[in-house]
C-alpha positions in Angstrom: -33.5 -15.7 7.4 -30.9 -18.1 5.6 -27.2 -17.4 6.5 -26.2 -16.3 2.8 -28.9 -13.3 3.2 -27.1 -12.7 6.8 -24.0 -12.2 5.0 -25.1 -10.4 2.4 -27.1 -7.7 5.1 -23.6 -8.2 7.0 -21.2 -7.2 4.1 -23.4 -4.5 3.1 -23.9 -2.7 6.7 -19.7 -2.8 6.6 -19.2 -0.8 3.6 -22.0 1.6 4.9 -20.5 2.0 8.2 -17.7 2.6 6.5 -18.2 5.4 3.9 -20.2 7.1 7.0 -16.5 7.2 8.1 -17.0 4.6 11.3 -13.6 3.2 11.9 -12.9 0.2 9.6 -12.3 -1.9 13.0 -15.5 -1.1 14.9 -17.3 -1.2 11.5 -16.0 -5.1 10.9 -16.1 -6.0 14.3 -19.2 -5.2 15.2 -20.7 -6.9 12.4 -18.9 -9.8 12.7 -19.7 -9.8 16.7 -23.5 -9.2 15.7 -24.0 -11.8 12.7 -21.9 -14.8 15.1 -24.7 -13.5 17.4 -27.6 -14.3 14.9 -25.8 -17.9 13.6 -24.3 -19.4 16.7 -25.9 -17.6 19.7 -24.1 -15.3 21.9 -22.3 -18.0 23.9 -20.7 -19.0 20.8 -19.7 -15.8 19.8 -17.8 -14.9 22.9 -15.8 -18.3 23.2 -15.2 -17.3 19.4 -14.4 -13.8 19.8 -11.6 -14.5 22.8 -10.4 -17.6 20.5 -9.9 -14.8 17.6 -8.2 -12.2 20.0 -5.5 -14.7 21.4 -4.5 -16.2 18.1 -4.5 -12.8 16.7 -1.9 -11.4 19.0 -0.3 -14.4 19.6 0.0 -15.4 15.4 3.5 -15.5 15.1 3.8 -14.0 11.2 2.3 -10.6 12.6 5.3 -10.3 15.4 7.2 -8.5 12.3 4.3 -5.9 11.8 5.4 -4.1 15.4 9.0 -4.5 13.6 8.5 -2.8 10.4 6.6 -0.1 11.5 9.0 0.8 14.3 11.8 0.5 11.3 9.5 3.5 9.6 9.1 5.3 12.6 12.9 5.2 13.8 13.1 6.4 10.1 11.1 9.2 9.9 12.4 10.4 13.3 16.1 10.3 11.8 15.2 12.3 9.2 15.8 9.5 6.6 12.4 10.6 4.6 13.0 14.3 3.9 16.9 13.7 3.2 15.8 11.3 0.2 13.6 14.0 -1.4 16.2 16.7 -0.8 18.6 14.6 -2.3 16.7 13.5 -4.8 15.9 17.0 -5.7 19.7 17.9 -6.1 20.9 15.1 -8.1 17.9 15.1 -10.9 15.7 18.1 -10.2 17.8 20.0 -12.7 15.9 17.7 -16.1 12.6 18.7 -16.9 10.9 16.7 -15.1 13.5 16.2 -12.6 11.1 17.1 -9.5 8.0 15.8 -10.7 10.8 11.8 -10.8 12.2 12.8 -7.5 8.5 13.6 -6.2 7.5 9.6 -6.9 11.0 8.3 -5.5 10.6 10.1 -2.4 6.9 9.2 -2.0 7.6 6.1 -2.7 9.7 6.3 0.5 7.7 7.9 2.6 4.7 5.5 1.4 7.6 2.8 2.6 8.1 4.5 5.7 4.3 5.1 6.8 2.3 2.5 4.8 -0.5 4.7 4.2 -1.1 6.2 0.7 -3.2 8.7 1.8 -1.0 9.7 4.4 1.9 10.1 2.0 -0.7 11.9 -0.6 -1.2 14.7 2.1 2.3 14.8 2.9 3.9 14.9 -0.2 1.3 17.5 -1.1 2.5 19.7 1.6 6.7 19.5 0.8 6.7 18.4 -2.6 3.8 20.3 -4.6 5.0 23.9 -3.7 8.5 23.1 -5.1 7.6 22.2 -8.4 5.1 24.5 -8.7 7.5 27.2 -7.8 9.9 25.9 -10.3 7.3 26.2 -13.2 6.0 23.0 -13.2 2.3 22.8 -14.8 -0.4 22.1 -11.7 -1.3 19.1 -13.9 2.0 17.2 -13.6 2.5 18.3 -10.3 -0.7 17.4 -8.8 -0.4 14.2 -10.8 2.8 13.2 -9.4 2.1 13.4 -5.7 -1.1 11.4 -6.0 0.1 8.8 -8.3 3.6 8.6 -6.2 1.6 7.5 -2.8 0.4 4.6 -4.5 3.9 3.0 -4.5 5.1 2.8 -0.9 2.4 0.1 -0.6 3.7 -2.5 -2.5 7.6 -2.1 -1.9 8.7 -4.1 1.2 8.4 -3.6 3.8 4.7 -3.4 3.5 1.9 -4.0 5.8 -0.5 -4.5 3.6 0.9 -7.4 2.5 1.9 -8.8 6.2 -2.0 -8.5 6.2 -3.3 -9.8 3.5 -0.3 -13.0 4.2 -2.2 -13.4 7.9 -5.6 -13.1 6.0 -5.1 -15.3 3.1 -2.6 -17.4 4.9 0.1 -16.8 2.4 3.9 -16.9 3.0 4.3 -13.2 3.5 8.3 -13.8 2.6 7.1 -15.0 -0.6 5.1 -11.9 -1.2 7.6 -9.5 -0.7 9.9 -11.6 -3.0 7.1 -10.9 -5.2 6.9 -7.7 -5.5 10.6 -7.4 -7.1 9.5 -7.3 -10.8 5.9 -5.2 -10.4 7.8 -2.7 -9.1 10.9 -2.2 -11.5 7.7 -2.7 -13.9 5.9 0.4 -12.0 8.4 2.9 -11.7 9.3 2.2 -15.4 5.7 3.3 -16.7 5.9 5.7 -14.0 8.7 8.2 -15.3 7.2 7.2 -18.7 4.1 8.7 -17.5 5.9 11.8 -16.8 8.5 12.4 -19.5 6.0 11.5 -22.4 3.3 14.5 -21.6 6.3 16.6 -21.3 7.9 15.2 -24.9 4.9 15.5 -26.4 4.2 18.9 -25.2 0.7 18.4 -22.8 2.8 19.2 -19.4 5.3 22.1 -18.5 8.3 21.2 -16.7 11.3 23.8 -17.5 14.7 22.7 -16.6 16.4 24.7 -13.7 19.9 25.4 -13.2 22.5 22.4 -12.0 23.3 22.2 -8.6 26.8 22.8 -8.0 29.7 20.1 -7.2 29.8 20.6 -3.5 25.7 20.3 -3.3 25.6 16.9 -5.6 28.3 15.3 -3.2 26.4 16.1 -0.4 23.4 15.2 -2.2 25.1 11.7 -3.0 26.3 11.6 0.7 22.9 12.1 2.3 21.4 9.2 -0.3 23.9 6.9 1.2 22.2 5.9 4.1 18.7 5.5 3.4 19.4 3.5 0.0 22.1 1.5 1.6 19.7 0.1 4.4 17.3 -0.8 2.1 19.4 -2.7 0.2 20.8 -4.4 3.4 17.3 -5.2 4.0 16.4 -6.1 1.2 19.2 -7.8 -0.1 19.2 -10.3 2.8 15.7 -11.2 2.1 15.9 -11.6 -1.7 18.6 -13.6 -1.2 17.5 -15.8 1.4 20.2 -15.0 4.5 17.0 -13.5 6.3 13.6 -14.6 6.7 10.9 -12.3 6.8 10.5 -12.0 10.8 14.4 -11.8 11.0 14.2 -8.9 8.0 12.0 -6.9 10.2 14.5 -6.7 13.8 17.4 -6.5 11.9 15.7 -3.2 9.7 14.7 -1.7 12.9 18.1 -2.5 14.3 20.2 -1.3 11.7 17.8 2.2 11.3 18.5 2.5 15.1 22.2 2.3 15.1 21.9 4.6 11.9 19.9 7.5 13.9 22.2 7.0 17.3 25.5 6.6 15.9 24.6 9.6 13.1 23.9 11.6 16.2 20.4 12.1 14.0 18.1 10.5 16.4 17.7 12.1 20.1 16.1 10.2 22.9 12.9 12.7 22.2 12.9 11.4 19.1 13.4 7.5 19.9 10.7 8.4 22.5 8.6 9.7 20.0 8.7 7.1 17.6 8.1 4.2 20.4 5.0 6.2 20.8 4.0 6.2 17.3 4.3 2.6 17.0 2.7 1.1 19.9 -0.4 3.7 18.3 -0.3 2.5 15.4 0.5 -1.5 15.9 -2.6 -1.4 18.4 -4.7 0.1 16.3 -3.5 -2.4 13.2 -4.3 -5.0 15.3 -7.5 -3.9 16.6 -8.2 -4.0 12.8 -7.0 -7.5 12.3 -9.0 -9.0 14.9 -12.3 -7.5 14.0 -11.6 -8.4 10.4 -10.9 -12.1 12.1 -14.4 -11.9 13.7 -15.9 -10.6 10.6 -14.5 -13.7 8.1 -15.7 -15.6 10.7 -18.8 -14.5 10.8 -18.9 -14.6 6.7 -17.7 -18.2 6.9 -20.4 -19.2 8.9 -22.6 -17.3 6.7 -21.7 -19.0 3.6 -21.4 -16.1 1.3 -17.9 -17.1 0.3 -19.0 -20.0 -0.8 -22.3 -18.8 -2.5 -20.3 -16.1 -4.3 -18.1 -19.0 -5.6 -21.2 -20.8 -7.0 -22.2 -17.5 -8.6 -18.8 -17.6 -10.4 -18.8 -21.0 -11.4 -20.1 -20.1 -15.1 -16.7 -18.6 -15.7 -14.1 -20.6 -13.3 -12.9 -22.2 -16.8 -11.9 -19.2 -17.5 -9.8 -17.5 -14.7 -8.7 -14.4 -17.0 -12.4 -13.4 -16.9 -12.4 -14.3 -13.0 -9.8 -11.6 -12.8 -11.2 -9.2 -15.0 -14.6 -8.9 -12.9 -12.5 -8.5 -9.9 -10.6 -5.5 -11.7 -13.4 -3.5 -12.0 -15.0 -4.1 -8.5 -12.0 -2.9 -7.3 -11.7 0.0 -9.1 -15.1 0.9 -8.3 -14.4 0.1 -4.8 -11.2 2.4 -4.9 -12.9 5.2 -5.9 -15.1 5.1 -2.4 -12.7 4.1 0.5 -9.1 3.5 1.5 -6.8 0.5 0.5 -6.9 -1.7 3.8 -10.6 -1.6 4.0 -10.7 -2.4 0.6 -8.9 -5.6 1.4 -10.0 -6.5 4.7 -13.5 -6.3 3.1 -12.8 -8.0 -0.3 -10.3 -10.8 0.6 -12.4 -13.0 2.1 -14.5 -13.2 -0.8 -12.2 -13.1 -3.5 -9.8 -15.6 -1.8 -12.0 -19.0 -2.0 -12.8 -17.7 -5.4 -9.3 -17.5 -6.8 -8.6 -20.5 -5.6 -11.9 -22.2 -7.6 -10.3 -20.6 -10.1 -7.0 -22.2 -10.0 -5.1 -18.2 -9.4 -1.9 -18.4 -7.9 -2.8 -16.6 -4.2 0.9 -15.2 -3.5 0.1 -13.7 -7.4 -3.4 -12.8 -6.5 -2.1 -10.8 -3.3 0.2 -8.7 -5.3 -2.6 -8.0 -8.3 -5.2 -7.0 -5.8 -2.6 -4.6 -3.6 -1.8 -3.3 -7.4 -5.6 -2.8 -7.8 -6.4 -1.4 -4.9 -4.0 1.7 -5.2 -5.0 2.5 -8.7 -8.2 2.9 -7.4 -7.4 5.6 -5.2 -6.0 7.9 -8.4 -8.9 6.6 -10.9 -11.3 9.6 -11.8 -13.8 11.2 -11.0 -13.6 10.3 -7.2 -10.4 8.6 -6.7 -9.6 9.0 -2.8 -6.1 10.3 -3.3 -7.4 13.6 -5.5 -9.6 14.3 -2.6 -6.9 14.0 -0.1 -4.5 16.3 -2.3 -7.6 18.8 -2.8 -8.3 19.2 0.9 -4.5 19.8 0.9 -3.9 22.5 -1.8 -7.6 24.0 -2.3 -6.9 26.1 -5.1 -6.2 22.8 -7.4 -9.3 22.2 -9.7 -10.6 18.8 -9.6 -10.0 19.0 -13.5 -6.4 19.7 -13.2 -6.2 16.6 -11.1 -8.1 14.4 -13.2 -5.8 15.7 -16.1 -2.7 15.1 -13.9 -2.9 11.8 -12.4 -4.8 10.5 -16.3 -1.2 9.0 -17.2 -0.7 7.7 -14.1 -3.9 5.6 -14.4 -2.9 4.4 -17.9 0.8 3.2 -16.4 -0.7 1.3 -13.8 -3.5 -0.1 -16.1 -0.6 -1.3 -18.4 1.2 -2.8 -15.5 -1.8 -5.1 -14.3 -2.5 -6.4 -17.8 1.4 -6.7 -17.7 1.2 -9.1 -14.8 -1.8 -10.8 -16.3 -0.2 -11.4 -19.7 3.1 -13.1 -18.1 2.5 -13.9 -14.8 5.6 -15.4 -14.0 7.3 -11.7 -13.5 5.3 -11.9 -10.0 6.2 -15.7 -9.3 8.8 -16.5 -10.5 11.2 -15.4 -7.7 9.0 -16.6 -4.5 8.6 -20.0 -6.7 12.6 -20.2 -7.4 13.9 -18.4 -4.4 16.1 -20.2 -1.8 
């Protein structure tokens, strides 16, 4: 059997493993483990597979990935992710269409906070959805706005996704956060256009409610404070080149933990807690990363990379069609699994491909983490609608196809934006200090 029918076997048990809902780590790894087998014999594969482990835990761009999530975690445990909703709630929930723009800002910083858009789909579902359909809100626009707003905490910093696609692709992951700058100004533009133009144009219900009083905006104001002013801090010093990316995650979680001590927010049950949480979650991220290590290797070795590249050589002149074909694989893909098996499945293909193609990477990183999530809302199977169904049973899937439609369209209009003028995603990394 020749390697490129190996790999081809190989890539396909993974995504069946997969949607049979095997854990995306065992499913990689074990593939990877058995195809190394098949190509270089099983003392190769072990010397390989203990060479993979040590330079995946000792890979010194993934020591801000323990960082970052224990930022989120400290986060959540202050109570930094409810207060921004609440807030939010207060200060615009008044407008029609008030809750349904503070539902995407708050998931969009919960999504932040816990880097999983399914996660923040089923939250959000849970503290947002009952409010605004208790205020009169159609189930449409609500539904809509919950599964649409999970989609954003992937791409603003600080993302894991990106660390990992940076470590896959080996990419500069501070000039993929500097990227995502203009995509999302760009995204949360065509996102409260999705919602106010239904509403304008009469195909969603959002009545106006009463204004909250003097005393409760202040507070309101007072309570956004602290989560929006350690952003920026963040943020700020990485845009503006007085932190690198490592140094962005220690001084995020240091700043949130001074926040949550000093605040009086954040009990030693709670720091406790959140310890927990992370050293879960970063061992399972990188139980992830070094099966999908073992698993490129294995497709390296294979040469399906390489054949695939060959395959696309008819159109390598033309990169716009490159990217085109990859835009509907993902889609197609979205509709079927999560984000991060998405990408630790499709990277390694796509990579070598793009960069036959002459594609920018750092711009190809941001386009496919775009891709990805608009996936997850794309009807009829979109993983996100199924999450918020499980959720809120009494939503029909119609309702949610209707909802999350405009959604779709925004982020369709927002890839072809980055495609049409791709210097609103390089621009900054390029010209940055």
């Amino acid at each position: 059997m020749s390697g490129i029918v190996l790999g081809g076997i190989g890539f396909a048990a993974a995504i069946a493993m997969i949607f049979l809902e095997i854990p995306v780590a065992v499913s990689l790894g074990l593939v990877g483990l058995a195809g190394c087998a098949l190509i270089i014999g099983v003392d190769g594969t072990v010397a390989m597979g203990a060479t993979t482990i040590w330079d995946s835990l000792t890979n010194y761009t993934l020591t801000m990935l323990p960082l970052f999530v224990l930022m989120g975690n400290l986060a959540a445990n202050s109570g930094l992710s409810g207060r921004l909703y609440r807030s939010m709630s207060v200060l615009i929930g008044h407008r029609r269409g008030g809750l349904a723009l503070a539902t995407i800002g708050a998931s969009a910083g919960f999504g932040m906070i816990s880097g999983s858009s399914l996660a923040t789909t089923a939250t959000m579902g849970r503290i947002a959805l009952p409010e605004m359909r208790a205020a009169g809100y159609s189930t449409a626009l609500s539904a809509g706005s919950v599964a649409a707003g999970g989609t954003l905490g992937i791409l603003i910093p600080p993302s894991t996704v990106l660390v990992i696609y940076a470590f896959i692709a080996e990419q500069s992951i501070r000039s993929l956060l500097l990227a995502t700058a203009g995509p999302i100004v760009i995204a949360i533009s065509l996102y409260c256009l999705a919602i106010w133009l239904p509403i304008r144009l009469g195909w969603s219900e959002a009545p106006s409610r009463d204004r909250a009083g003097r005393a409760e905006r202040l507070e309101a104001i007072r309570e956004l404070v602290p989560p929006v002013g350690i952003f920026g801090l963040i943020m700020g010093g990485l845009y503006s080149g007085a932190f690198t990316a490592n140094e962005t995650a220690a001084i995020g979680a240091a700043v949130v933990l001074a926040y949550g001590v000093f605040a009086r927010c954040l009990s030693l049950k709670g720091f406790a807690s959140a310890a927990m949480d992370t050293a879960l979650t970063c061992g399972a991220l990188y139980l992830v990363l070094i099966a999908a290590n073992l698993f490129n290797f294995f497709l390296a070795l294979s040469g399906l990379p390489f054949a695939l590249t060959g395959l696309f050589s008819g159109i390598m002149g033309h990169p716009l069609l490159v990217i085109l074909l990859m835009l509907v694989i993902y889609l197609v893909l979205g509709t079927l699994m999560d984000s991060l098996a998405m990408l630790l499945l499709t990277v390694p293909l796509f990579v070598p491909i793009a960069q036959a193609a002459g594609i920018d990477l750092v711009w190809f990183g941001i386009f496919a983490v775009m891709v990805v999530e608009m996936g997850l809302i794309t009807p009829p199977v979109g993983m996100n609608l199924f999450v918020l169904k499980s959720t809120n049973p009494d939503i029909e899937m119609m309702q949610l196809w209707r909802g999350v439609t405009p959604f779709v369209v925004a982020d369709l209009v927002r890839v072809f934006i980055i495609i049409a003028v791709p210097a609103i995603v390089t621009w900054l990394p390029h010209n940055a200090l």
